[in-house]
N, C-alpha and C positions, 0 to 999 in steps of 0.2 A: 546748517544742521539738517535741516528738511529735504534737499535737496539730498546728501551725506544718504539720508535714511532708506529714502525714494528708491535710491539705486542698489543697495542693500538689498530692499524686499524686493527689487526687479532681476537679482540675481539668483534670489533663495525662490522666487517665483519659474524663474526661467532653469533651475537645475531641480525642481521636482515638477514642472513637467517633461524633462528629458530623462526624467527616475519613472516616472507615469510609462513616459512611451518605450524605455526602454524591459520594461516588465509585461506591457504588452502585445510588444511585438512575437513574441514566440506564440501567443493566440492569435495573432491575425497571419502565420506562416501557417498553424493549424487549423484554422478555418478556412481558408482560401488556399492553401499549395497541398492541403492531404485530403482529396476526392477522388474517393473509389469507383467504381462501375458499379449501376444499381443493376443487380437480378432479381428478378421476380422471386421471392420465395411461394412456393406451391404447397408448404409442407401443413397436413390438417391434424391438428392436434387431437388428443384422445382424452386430454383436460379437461373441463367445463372453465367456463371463460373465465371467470371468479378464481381461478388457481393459475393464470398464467400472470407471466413476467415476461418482460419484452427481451428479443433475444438478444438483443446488441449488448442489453446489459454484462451480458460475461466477459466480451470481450473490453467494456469502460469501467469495468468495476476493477481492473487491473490498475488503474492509475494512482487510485487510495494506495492498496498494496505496495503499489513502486514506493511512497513515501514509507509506510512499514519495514519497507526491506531496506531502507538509506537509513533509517535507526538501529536495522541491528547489524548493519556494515560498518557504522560510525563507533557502535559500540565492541563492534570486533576490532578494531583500528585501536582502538584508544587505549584497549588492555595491555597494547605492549608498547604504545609510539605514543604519540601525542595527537591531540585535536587539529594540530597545520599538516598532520600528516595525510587527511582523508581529505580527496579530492570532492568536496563542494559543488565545483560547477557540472563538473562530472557528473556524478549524482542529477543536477537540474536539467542536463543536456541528456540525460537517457529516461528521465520524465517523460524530454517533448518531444523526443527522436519515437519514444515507445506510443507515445502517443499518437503519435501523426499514424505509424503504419498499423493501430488498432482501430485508428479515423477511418481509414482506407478501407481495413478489411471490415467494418462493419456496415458498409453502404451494403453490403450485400445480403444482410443479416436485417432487413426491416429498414434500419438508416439507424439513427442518433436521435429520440427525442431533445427539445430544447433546453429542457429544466436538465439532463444528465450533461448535455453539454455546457451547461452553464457552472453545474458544481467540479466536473472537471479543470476546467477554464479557473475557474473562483481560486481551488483547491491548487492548481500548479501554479497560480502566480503568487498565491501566498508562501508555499513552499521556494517557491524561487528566492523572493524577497527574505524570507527564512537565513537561507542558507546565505544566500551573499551578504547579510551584517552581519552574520557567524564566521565565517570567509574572513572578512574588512577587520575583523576584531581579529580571530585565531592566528591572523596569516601576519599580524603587526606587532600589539604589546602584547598577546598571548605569546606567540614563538620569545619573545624579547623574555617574557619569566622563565621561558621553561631551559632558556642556554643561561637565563643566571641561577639557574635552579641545578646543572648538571646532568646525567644521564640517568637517574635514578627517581621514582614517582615520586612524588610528594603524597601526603595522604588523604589530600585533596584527591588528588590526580586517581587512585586508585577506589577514592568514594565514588566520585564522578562515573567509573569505568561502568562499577559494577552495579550505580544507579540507571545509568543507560542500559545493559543489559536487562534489567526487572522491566525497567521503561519497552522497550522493543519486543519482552516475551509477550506483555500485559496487550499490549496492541494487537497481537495475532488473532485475537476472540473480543476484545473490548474496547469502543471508541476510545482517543485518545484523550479527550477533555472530560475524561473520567480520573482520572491518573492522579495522584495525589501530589500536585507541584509542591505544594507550601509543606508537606513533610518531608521532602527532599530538601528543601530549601534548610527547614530546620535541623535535618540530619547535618548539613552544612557547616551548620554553625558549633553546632555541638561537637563535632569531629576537628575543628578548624586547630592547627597550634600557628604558632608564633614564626613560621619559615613563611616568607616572601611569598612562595606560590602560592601556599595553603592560602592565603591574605587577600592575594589575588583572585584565585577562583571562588573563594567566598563570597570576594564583591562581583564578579562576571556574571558566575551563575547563580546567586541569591539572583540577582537583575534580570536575569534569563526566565528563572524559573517565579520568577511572582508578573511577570509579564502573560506566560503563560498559565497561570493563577488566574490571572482577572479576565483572559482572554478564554479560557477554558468556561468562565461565570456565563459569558456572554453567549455564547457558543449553548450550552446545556439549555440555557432559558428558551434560545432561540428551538432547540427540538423539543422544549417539552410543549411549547405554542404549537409546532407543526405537526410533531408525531414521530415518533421514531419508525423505523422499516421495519419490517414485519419478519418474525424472526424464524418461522419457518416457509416451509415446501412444500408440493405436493409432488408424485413421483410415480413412474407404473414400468416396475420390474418384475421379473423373471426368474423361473431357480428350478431345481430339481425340488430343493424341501425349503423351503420361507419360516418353518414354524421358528426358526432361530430369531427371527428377527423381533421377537414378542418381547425377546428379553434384553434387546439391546438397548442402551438408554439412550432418550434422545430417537427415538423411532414409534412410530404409532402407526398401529396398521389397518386402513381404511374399510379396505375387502377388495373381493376379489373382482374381476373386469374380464372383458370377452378379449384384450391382450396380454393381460398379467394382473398383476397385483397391485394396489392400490396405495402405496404409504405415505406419513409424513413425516417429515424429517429437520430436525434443527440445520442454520444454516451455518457459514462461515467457516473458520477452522475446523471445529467440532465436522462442518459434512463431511471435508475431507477425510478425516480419519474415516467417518461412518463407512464411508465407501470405499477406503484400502481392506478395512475388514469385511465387507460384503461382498469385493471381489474375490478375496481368496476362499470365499466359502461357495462361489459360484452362481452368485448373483449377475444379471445383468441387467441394463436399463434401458429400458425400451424410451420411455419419456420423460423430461422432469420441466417441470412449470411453461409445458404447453411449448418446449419447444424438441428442434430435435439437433441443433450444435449447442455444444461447450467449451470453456479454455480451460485449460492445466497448464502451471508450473513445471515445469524439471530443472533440475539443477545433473549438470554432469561435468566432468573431468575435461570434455571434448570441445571447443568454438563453436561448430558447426554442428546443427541438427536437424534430420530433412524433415521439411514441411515445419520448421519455426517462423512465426510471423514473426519475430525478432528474437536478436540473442543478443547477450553482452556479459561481462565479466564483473563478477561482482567483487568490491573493494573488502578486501579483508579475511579472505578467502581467496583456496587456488583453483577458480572453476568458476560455472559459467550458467546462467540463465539462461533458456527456452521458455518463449510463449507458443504452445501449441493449441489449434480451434480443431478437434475430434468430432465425428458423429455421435452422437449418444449410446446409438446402439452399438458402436466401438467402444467407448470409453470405459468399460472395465477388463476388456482384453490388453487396453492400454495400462492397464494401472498392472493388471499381472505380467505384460512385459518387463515393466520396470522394476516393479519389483523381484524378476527374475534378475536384472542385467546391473551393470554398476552404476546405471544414473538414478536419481533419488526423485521421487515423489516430492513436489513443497505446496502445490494448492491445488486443488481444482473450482475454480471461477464456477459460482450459482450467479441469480439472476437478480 
């Protein structure tokens, strides 16, 4: 019986260290096989020290987002198909593919502090591990409910959709371990009737979503110990007439400087917009948090986009992702190109 046991736990020992090393090997492919060439940056800021942010940050702070964007591709998938339908690994394979060539192009950008490469690191193997028991579950007895279910949603199937949807928009502007799980979970139960699936995804995602409940607990406490990031900017633009920007919400204006204007600026979603509308009023940006590159988002119709650190097709949708790194002092000519032309605006990366 002892011996019976021994070999048990020397099996369940030996397949979660090959679950261990198999989760991090895509970090030691991006530590070791994605090094960029270091250039000296030269570039002297017009900040005071106290206002900048490290520049690499634009281009790592893209990795969060990837997870953002594989929520509301999962939740575009699911409104008409089912959960086996959204490619999983896919999703984790343009994590670490996007990763590696933002690894690359940020040696040139300052390099990668420790601590940001460590929450990227953190944050893509948890999302890995994520997605392959959602994978291991969706791709076995979920598919098995949904062909004895028929081709029509169950009302599970259609809560779930458009819980995901709320889930994915809420994350655009707000941590995701803010999210209310356990009123999803209850909406769950209360919407549930007496059909097989309904029963089923009751029990999956009630289990899903109080996972992420307790996980979310641990998560919050852990930033209210450290501190949350700081939620705005400092900024020094240009214009014919600025006095607009007094009434914009979400902008505070410093004063004026021997190269432009002085402002601060809420970050995240919220700047994006701020700066589709200060482009088209003829604003431009000389500096923002003491550096002088940025990344933007595009989404367009087309594969190929010159000067993309990477691109790829996003699930659920018929079009395509660009990550593009601009000059600052470019970056609002770019934002009026596109919003002249057919590809779409979706982020521009602060620091």
């Amino acid at each position: 019986m002892i011996r019976r046991l021994g070999k048990w736990l020397l099996r369940i020992a030996i397949s979660a260290a090959f679950l261990i090393a198999a989760l991090l090997l895509p970090v030691a492919w991006v530590e070791f096989g994605c090094r960029g060439d270091t250039v000296e940056n030269s570039y002297t800021s017009l900040l005071p020290p106290e206002h900048h942010r490290a520049e690499a940050r634009t281009l790592l702070t893209y990795p969060e987002w990837h997870i953002v964007h594989a929520y509301d591709d999962y939740a575009r998938v699911i409104q008409t198909d089912d959960p086996h339908d959204f490619g999983y690994f896919r999703a984790v394979r343009t994590y670490w593919s996007s990763l590696c060539a933002l690894k690359k192009q940020a040696a040139s950008h300052w390099g990668v502090d420790g601590e940001t490469k460590q929450l990227v690191y953190v944050i893509g193997v948890s999302f890995t591990a994520e997605l392959a028991l959602k994978a291991a579950y969706e791709e076995t007895i979920g598919r098995v409910f949904t062909l004895l279910r028929g081709s029509v949603h169950a009302p599970l199937d259609d809560l779930s959709a458009s819980q995901a949807a709320d889930y994915a928009a809420f994350l655009q502007q707000v941590p995701w371990y803010k999210w209310d799980f356990d009123g999803d979970r209850s909406a769950l139960y209360l919407a549930a009737t007496d059909a097989l699936r309904d029963r089923e995804r009751r029990f999956a995602l009630g289990a899903e979503y109080g996972a992420k409940a307790a996980y979310a607990g641990v998560i919050s406490a852990a930033v209210a110990a450290t501190g949350a990031d700081e939620l705005t900017l400092r900024m020094i633009v240009t214009g014919p007439d600025l006095r607009f920007l007094n009434g914009l919400e979400g902008i505070a204006v410093i004063g004026r400087t021997d190269k432009g204007t002085e402002i601060e600026t809420i970050r995240y979603r919220a700047l994006t917009r701020l700066l589709a509308v200060m482009a088209g009023r003829g604003v431009d940006v000389v500096e923002m948090a003491g550096n002088d590159d940025i990344m933007l988002t595009v989404i367009s119709d087309q594969a190929i986009m010159n000067g993309a650190i990477f691109s790829f097709a996003r699930q659920g949708y018929r079009d395509y992702r660009h990550l593009l790194l601009v000059k600052l002092p470019d970056l609002m000519d770019q934002l009026r190109a596109i919003a002249a032309g057919p590809a779409q605006l979706e982020y521009v990366h602060d620091y």
